[in-house]
C-alpha positions as CSV (number, residue, x, y, z in Angstrom):
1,X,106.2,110.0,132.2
2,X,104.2,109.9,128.8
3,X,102.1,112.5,127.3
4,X,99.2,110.3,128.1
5,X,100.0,109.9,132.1
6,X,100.8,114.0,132.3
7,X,97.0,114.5,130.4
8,X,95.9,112.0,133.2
9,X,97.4,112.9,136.4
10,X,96.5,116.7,135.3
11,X,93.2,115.9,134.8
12,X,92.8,114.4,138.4
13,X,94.3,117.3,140.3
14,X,91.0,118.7,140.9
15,X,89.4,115.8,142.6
16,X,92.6,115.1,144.3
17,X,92.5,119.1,145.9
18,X,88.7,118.5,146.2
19,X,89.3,114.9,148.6
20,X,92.1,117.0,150.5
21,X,94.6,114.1,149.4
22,X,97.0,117.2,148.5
23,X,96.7,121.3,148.9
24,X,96.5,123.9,146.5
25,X,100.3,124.9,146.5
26,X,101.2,121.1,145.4
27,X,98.8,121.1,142.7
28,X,99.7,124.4,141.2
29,X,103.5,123.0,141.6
30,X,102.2,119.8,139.6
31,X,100.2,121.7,136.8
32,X,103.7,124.2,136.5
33,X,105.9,121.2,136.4
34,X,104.2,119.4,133.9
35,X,102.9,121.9,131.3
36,X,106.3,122.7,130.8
37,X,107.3,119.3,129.3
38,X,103.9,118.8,127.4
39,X,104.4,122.3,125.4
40,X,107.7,121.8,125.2
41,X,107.0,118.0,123.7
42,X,104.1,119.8,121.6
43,X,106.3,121.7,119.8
44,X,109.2,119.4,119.1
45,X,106.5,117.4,117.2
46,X,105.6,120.3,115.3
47,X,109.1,121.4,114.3
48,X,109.9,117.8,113.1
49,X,107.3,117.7,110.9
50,X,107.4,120.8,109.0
51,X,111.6,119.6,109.2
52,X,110.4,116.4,107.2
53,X,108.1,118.0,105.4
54,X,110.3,120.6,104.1
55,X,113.0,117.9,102.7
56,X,110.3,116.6,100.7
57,X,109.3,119.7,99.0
58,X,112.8,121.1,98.5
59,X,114.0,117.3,97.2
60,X,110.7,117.7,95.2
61,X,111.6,121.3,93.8
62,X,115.0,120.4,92.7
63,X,114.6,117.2,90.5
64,X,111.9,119.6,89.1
65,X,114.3,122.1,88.1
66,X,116.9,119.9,86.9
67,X,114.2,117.8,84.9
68,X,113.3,121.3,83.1
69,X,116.7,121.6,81.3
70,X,117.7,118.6,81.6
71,X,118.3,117.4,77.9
72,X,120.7,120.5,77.7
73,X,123.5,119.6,79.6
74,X,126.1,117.1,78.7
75,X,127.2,114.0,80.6
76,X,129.3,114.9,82.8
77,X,127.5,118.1,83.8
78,X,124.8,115.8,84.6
79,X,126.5,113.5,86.7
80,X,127.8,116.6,88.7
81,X,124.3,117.4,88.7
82,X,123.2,114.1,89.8
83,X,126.0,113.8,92.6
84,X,126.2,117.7,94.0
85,X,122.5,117.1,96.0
86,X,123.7,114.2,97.1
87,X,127.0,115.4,98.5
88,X,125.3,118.6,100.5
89,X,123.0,116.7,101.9
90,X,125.9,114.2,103.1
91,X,127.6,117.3,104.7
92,X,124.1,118.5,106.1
93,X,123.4,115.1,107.9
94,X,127.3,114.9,109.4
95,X,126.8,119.0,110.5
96,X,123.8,117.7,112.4
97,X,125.0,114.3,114.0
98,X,128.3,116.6,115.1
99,X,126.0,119.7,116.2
100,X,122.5,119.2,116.3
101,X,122.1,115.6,117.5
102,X,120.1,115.9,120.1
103,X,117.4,118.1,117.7
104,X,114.9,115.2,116.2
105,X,113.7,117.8,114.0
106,X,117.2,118.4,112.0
107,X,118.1,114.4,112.2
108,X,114.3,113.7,110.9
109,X,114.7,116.7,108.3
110,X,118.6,116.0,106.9
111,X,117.9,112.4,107.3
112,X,114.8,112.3,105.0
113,X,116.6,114.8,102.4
114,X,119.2,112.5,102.5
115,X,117.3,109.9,101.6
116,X,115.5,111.4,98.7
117,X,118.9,113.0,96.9
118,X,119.9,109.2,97.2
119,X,117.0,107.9,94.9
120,X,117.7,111.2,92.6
121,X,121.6,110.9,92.1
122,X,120.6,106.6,91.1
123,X,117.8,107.6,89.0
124,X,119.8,110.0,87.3
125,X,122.7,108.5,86.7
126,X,121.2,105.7,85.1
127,X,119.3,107.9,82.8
128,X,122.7,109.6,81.9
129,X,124.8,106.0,81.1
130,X,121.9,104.0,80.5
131,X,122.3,101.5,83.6
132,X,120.0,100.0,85.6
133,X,117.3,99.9,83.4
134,X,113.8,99.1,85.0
135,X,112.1,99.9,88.3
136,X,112.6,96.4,90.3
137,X,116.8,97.6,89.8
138,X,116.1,101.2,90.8
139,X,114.5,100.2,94.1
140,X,116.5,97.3,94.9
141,X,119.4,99.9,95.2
142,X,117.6,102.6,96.6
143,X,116.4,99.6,99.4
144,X,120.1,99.0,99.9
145,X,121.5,102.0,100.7
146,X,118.6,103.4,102.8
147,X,118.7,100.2,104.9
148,X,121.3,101.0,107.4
149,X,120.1,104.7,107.6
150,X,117.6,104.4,110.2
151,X,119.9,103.2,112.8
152,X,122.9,105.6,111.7
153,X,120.6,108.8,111.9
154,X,117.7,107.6,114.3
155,X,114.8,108.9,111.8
156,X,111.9,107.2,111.5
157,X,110.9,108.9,108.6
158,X,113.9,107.2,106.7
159,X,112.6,104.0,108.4
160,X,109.3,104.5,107.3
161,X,110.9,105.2,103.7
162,X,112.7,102.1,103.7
163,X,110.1,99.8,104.6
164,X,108.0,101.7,101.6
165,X,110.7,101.5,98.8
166,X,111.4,97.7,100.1
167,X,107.9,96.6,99.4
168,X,107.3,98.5,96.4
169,X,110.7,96.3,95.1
170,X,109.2,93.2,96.2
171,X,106.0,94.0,94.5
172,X,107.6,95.2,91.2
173,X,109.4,91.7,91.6
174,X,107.2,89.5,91.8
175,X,105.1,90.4,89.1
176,X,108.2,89.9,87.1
177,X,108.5,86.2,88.6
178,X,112.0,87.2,90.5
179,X,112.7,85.8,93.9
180,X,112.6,87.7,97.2
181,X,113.3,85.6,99.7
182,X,116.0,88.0,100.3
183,X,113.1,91.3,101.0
184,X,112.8,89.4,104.9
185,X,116.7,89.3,106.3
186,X,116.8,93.2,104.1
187,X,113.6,94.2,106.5
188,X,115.3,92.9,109.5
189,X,117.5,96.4,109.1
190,X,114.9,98.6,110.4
191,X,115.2,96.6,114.1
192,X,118.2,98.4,115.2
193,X,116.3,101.4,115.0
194,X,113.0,100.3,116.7
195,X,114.7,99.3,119.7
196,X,116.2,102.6,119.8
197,X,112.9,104.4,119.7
198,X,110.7,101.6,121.8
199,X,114.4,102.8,124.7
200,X,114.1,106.7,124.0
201,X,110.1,106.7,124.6
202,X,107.9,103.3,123.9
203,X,104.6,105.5,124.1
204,X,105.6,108.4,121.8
205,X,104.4,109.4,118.5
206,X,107.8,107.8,116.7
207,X,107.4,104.7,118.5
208,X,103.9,104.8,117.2
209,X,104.3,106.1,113.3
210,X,107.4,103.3,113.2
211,X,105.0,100.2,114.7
212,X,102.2,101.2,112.2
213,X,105.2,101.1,108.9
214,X,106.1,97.4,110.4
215,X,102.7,96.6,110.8
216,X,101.6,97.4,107.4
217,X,104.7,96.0,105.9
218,X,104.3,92.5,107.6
219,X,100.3,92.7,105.9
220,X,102.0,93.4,102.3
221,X,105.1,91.4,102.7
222,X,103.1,87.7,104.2
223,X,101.3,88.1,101.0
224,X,104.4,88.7,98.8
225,X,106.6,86.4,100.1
226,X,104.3,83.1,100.0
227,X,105.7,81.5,97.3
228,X,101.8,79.5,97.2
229,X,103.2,76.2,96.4
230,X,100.3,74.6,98.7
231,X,97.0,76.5,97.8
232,X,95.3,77.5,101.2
233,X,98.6,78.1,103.1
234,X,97.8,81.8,103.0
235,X,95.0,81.2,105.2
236,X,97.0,80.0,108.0
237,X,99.4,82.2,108.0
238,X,97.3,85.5,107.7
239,X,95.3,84.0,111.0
240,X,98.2,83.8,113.1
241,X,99.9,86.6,112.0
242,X,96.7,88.9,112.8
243,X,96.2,87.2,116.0
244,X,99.6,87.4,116.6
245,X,99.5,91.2,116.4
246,X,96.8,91.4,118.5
247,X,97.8,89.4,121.5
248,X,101.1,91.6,121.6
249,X,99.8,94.5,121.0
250,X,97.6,93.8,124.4
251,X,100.3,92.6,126.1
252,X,102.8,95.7,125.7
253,X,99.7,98.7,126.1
254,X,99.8,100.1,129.6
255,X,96.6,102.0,130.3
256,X,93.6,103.5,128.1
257,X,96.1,105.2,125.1
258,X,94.4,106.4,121.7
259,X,94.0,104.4,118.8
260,X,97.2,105.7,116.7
261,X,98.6,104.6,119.8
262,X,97.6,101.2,119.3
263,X,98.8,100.0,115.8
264,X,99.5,97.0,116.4
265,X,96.1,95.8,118.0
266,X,93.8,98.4,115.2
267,X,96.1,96.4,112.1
268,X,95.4,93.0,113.8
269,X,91.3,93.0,114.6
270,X,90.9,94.8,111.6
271,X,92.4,92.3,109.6
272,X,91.2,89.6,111.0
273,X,87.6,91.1,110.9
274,X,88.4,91.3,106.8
275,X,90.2,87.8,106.2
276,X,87.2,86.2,108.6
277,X,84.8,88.1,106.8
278,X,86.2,86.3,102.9
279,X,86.6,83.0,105.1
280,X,82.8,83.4,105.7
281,X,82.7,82.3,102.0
282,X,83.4,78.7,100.6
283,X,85.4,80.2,97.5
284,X,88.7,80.8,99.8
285,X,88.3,77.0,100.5
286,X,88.2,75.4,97.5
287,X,90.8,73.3,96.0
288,X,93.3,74.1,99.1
289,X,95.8,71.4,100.5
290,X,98.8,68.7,99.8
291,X,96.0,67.5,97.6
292,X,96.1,70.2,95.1
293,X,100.3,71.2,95.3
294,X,101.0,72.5,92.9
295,X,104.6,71.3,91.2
296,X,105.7,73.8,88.3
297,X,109.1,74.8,87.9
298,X,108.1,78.1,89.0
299,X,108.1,77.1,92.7
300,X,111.1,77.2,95.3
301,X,111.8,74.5,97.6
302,X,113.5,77.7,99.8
303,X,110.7,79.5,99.9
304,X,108.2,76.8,99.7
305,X,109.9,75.5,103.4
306,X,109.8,79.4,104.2
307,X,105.6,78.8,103.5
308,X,105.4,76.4,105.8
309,X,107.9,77.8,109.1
310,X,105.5,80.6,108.6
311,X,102.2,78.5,108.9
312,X,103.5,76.9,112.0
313,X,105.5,79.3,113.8
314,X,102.8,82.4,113.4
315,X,100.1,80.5,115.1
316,X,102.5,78.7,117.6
317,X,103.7,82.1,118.4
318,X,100.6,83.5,118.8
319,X,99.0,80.7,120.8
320,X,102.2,81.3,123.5
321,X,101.7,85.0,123.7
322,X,97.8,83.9,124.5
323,X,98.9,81.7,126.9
324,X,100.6,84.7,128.6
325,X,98.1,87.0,128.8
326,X,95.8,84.0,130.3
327,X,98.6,83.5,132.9
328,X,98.3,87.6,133.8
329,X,94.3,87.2,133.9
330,X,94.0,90.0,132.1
331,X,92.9,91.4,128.5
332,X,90.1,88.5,128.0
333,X,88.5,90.0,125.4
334,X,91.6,90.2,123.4
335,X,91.9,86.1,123.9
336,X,88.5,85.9,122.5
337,X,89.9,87.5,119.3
338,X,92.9,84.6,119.1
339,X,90.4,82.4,118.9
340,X,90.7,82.2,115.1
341,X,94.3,80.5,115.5
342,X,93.0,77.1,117.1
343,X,89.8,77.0,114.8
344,X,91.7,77.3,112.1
345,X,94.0,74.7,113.1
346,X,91.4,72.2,113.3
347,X,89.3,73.6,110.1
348,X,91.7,73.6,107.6
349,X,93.3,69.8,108.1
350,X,89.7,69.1,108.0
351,X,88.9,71.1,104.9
352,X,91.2,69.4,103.0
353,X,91.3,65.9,103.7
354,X,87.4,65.8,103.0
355,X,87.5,68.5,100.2
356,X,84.0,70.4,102.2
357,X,84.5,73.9,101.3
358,X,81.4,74.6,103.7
359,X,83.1,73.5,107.1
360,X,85.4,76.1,106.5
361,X,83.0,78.6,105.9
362,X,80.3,77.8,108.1
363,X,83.1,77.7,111.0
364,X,84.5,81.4,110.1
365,X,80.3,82.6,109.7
366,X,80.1,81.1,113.2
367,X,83.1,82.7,114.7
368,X,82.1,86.6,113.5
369,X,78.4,85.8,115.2
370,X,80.2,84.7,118.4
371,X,82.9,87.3,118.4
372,X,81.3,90.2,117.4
373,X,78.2,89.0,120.3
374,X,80.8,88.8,122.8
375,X,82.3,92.1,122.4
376,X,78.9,93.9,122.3
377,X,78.5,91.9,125.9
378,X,82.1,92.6,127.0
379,X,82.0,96.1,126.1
380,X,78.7,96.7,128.4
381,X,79.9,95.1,131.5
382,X,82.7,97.3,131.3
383,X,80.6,100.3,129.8
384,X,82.7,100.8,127.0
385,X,81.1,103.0,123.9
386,X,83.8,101.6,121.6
387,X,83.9,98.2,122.5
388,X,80.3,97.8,122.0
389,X,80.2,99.8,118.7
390,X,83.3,97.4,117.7
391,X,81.0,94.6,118.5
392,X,77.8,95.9,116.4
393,X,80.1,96.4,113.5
394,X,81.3,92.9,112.8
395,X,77.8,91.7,113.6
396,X,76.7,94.1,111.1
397,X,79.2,93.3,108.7
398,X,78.5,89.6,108.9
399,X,74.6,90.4,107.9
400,X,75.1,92.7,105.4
401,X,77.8,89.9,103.5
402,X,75.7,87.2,104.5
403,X,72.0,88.7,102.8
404,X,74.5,90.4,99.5
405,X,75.4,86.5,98.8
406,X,71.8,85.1,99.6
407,X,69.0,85.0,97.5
408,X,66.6,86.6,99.8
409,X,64.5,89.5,98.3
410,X,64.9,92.9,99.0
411,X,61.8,93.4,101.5
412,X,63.7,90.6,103.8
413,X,67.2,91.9,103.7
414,X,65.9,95.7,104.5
415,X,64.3,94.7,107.6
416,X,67.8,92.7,108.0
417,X,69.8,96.2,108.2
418,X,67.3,98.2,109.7
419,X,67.3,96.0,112.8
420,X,71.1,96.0,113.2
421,X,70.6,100.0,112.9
422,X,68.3,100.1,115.3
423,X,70.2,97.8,117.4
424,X,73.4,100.0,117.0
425,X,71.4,103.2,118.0
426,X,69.7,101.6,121.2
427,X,73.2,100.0,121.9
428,X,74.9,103.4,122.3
429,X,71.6,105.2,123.9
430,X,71.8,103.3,126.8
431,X,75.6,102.4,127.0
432,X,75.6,106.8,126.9
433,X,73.0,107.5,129.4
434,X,74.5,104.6,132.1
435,X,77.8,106.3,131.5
436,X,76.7,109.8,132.3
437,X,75.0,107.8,135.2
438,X,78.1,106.7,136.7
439,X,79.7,109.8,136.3
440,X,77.1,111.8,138.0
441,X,77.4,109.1,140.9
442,X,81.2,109.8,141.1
443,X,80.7,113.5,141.5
């Protein structure tokens, strides 16, 4: 049982003793039981990250010293230099897979150290013979050689290093104008290792960290690796992707978890909340389409084909993971979000074969009114505080971009906001008092 489902069940005992559904002695058996896995868990946590933490500083500390005398030493002190971090923390990280395996604080601690001497023996040894040469070669190597580490070691703070160092190469890269089709089958390294986390505890803290570095990888990368042959694609794809996020992330949360908890579905609404909010304007939709491909020798046809399996098979994927939470019944307001993926399907064909930047924009101004009115509604039925604050925020956010691009004066736009304040503080006075309502009731 989770963290979440101990806090729960503890926090229940009471009425349960109170409605004679069980006696004191079984309760105080519970409470015993229980607390001694949650501070046990407690203080795993802790102890892994002052482990990680710790590898960075003494990884930081030693290039530090070596940097400070540095130009005194010949070459091939240097490359013992380079090499000798590299080779204890080897020996470290095979002591701890033979010995301390079952301690995520070691594997998490040796694994990260590991990780670092790695990028400090290549960046060395490149200063000492001059190879290498500029940043995109540096982290294409360090991405290499840290890709099959998250699996080896199970540490998710390698994983988490990888997915970093990986798009920082594919950044560095394509400002260059070098190809990176190759930064998505490289990514597909870090799955071994999610499934072993999602197996050893889906709703833990690792499970959690790990889904936010994929989820904030997949925002960076879709960006990256659109090779923008066909100007508008991007708006596609970012749509489904985002909706895509969403609709799993409701379909794999089992009860009322925190938001950390939640990556996926926190990354999705709030991106879509940003991309609908620049799709309010008509500048996203101008010149998009086949009508305006562009046919410079810079494009791919690899990656162009790649721009295209991702503009159909985001929005197909999330339209069938939609279609399953509509066959459970449940999560509704979640399918009201996914509603972006079949608007923009019929928008942007339209957008472009007419050239009307203003049916793209009127249609995303729409959706935000609509959306964000719905999840003020949704969230009182249920008498949800943060559904209905989640709802006054994108209405909110649509006014406040709407009057900025407007001409209407000042006077017009301050009664504007302080009606959506008002609004906002009403919203949550009476959402508050029928919750403390309901509660009283229940006593």
């Amino acid at each position: 049982m989770g963290r979440l489902s101990i806090r729960w069940l503890l926090g229940e005992l009471p009425k349960l003793e109170a409605e004679r559904v069980i006696d004191a002695t079984v309760a105080e058996r519970l409470r015993a039981h229980y607390a001694e896995k949650t501070s046990g868990s407690g203080r795993r946590l802790v102890v892994a990250i002052f482990a990680v933490f710790g590898a960075l500083l003494i990884g930081g500390g030693v290039i530090l010293l070596l940097a400070h005398n540095w130009e005194a030493f010949g070459r091939g002190t240097r490359a013992t230099i380079a090499l000798a971090p590299l080779l204890v923390s080897q020996v470290m990280v095979g002591w701890v897979l033979a010995k301390k395996c079952e301690s995520t604080a070691w594997r998490e601690g040796t694994a990260t150290l590991l990780a670092l001497t790695v990028a400090a023996a290549i960046a060395l040894v490149d200063q000492t013979y001059h190879t290498g040469g500029d940043l995109e070669s540096f982290l294409w190597r360090w991405s290499l050689l840290l890709a099959p580490l998250p699996w080896l070691l199970n540490s998710t703070a390698v994983a988490m290093l990888f997915l970093a160092s990986l798009t920082w190469w594919a950044g560095a890269a394509k400002v260059e104008g070098s190809q990176i089709l190759v930064m998505w089958p490289l990514a597909a390294a870090v799955v071994p290792h999610l499934v072993q986390v999602l197996r050893s505890g889906r709703r833990g803290l690792r499970a959690a960290n790990l889904q936010w570095a994929i989820a904030l990888f997949l925002c960076v990368a879709a960006g990256l690796g659109l090779d923008h042959r066909v100007p508008g694609l991007w708006i596609v794809v970012y749509v489904g992707l985002f909706a895509l996020m969403i609709t799993l992330g409701a379909a794999s949360r089992r009860g009322e978890e925190g938001l950390w908890r939640r990556p996926l579905e926190v990354v999705g609404i709030t991106g879509s909340i940003v991309m609908w909010l620049i799709l309010s304007f008509d500048e996203p939709w101008r010149h998009i389409g086949w009508k305006h491909i562009h046919t410079t020798e810079r494009f791919h046809e690899v990656t162009s084909w790649l721009d295209l399996a991702l503009a159909i098979g985001l929005p197909l994927a999330a339209i069938v993971a939609m279609a399953l939470l509509l066959e459970r019944g449940q999560h509704n307001l979640y399918l009201l979000w996914g509603v972006s993926v079949p608007l923009v399907a019929v928008v942007w064909p339209l957008t472009v074969a007419t050239d009307s930047r203003w049916i793209g924009a009127v249609s995303f101004t729409l959706l935000l009114l609509v959306v964000g009115i719905a999840t003020i509604a949704e969230g009182v039925r249920r008498q949800n505080l943060g559904t209905v604050n989640l709802g006054m925020l994108v209405v909110a956010m649509l006014v406040m971009v709407r009057f900025f691009d407007s001409g209407f004066g000042f006077v017009l736009k301050g009664f504007a906001f302080i009606l959506v304040g008002i609004g906002f503080l009403v919203a949550n006075v009476v959402l508050s008092r029928s919750l403390r309502a309901a509660e009283e009731e229940a006593k």
